[in-house]
C-alpha positions in Angstrom: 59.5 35.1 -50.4 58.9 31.4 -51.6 58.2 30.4 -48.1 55.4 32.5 -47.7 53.7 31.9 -51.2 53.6 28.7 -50.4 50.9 28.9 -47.0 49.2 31.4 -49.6 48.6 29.0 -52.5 47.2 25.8 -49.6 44.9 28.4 -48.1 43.5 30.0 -51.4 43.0 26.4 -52.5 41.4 25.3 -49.2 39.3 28.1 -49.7 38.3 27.3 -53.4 37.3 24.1 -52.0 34.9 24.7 -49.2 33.5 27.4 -51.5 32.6 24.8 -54.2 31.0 22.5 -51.6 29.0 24.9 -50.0 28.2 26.0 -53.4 27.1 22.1 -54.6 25.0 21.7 -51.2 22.9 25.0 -51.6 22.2 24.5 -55.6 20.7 21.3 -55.1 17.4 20.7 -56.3 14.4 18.3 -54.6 15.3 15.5 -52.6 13.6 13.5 -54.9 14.2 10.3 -52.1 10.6 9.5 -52.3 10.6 9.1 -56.4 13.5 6.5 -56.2 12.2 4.4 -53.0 8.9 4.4 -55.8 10.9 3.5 -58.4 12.6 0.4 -56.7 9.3 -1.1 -55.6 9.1 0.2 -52.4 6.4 1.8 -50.6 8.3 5.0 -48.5 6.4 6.2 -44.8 5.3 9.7 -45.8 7.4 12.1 -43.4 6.7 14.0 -41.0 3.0 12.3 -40.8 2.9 13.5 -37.3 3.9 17.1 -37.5 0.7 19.5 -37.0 0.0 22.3 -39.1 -2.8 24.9 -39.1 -5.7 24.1 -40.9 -7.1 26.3 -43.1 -10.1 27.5 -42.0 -12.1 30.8 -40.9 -11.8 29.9 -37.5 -8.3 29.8 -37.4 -6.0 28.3 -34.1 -6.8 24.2 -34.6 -4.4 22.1 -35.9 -4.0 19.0 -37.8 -1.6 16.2 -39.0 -1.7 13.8 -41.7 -1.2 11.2 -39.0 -4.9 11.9 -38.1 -6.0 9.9 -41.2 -3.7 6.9 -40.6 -6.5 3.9 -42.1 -7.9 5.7 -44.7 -6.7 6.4 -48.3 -5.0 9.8 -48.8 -4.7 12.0 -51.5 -1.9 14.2 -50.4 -2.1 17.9 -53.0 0.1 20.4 -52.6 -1.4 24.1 -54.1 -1.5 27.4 -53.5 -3.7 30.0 -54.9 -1.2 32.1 -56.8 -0.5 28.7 -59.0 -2.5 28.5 -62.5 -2.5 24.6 -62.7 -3.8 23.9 -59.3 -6.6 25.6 -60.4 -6.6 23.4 -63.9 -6.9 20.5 -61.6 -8.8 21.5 -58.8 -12.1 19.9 -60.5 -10.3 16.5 -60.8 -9.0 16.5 -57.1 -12.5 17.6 -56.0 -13.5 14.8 -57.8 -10.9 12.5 -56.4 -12.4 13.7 -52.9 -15.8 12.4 -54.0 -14.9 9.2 -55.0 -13.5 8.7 -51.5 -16.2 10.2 -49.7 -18.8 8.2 -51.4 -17.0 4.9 -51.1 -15.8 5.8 -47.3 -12.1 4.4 -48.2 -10.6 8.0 -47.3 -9.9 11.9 -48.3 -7.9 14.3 -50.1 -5.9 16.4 -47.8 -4.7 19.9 -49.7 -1.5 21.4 -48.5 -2.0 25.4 -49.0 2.1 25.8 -49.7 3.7 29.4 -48.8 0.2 31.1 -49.5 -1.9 33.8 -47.9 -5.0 32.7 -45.9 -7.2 35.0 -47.4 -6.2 33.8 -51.4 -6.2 30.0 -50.0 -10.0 30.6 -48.3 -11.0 32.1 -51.6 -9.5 29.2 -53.7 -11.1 27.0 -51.8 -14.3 28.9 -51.9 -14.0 29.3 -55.4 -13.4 25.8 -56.7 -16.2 24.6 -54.3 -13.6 22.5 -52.0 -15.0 19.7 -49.4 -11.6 18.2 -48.7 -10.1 19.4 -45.6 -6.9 21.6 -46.2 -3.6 22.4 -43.8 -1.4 25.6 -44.2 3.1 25.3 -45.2 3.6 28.5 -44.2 6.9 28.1 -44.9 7.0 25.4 -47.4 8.9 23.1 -44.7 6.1 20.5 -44.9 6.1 20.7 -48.7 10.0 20.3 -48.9 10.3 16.9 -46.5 8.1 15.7 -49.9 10.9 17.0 -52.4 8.1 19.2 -53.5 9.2 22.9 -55.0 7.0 23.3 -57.8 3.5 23.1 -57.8 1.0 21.8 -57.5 2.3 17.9 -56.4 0.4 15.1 -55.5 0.5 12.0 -53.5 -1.3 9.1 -52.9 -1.0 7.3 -50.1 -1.9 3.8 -48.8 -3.8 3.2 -45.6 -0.5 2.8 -43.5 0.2 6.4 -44.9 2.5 4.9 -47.5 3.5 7.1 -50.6 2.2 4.7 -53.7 1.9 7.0 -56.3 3.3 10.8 -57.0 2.4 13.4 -59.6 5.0 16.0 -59.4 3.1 18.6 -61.9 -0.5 19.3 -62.6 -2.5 16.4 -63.1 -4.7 16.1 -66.1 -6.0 12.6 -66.5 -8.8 11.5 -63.7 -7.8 8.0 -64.5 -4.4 8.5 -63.1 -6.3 9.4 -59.7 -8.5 6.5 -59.9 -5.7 3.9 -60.9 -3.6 5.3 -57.9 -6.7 5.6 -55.5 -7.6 1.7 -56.5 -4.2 0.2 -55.9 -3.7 2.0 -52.5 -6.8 0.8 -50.9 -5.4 -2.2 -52.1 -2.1 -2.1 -50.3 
């Protein structure tokens, strides 16, 4: 009888611990890689720059990536229309967008994260948005940023560095301007 409890007790163990490792690995939160390259001085590549996504437009079928604005400044804001502080700070990130426009140095680019098309074209709409805006169907795009609440935002040199992140809703337009400032400068 001993001989056998034995094998039973290694296995149930063995099992105990791949259950607590798969457990650890799926109740992680945000990589939050991007935040700690920041916080040591360094200026991280934005990923997946090259990766298209639909953009979010009536016409539906083109595509865009954020590579496409390599040399310009870029405000990087993940929203969606279902979220109550995007639309707090949709005035200041329009405003953002018209600072760049006017001064040529470069754009906003809104991520519409895990939202309908219809309640994204109506946000947009709505808010009176010029900035150009790409769908995360999936939140995929959103997730290579360590982003999973919303809304997020990045500011980006012209290298399409990350220099600056707000991980909730923005409230201050100095904070944009500071961060817009110092990555034209970069």
């Amino acid at each position: 009888m001993r001989r056998k409890l034995v094998p039973a007790i290694v296995v149930a163990a063995a099992a105990a611990a791949v259950g607590l490792l798969v457990y650890g690995l799926t109740q992680q939160g945000a990589s939050r890689a991007l935040d700690e390259a920041l916080a040591a001085g360094r200026h991280p590549a934005a990923p997946q720059a090259a990766r298209l996504l639909p953009t979010l437009d009536r016409a539906g079928g083109a595509q865009a990536s954020l590579a496409r604005w390599r040399g310009k400044v870029v405000v990087l804001n993940f929203w969606a229309s279902w979220c109550s502080t995007c639309t707090a700070e949709a005035v200041l990130i329009e405003r953002a967008q018209r600072q760049l426009a006017s001064s040529g140095d470069g754009t906003v680019l809104g991520i519409d994260y895990k939202d309908l098309s219809t309640g994204a074209q109506q946000f947009i709409g709505s808010h009176g948005l010029s900035y150009p805006n790409l769908r995360d169907i999936d939140g995929s795009f959103a997730a290579a940023y360590g982003t999973d609440a919303l809304p997020e935002t990045f500011v980006l040199n012209r290298r399409l560095q990350v220099v600056a992140i707000s991980r909730g809703e923005i409230t201050e337009q100095s904070w944009l301007t500071h961060w817009i400032d110092a990555a034209a400068r970069t």
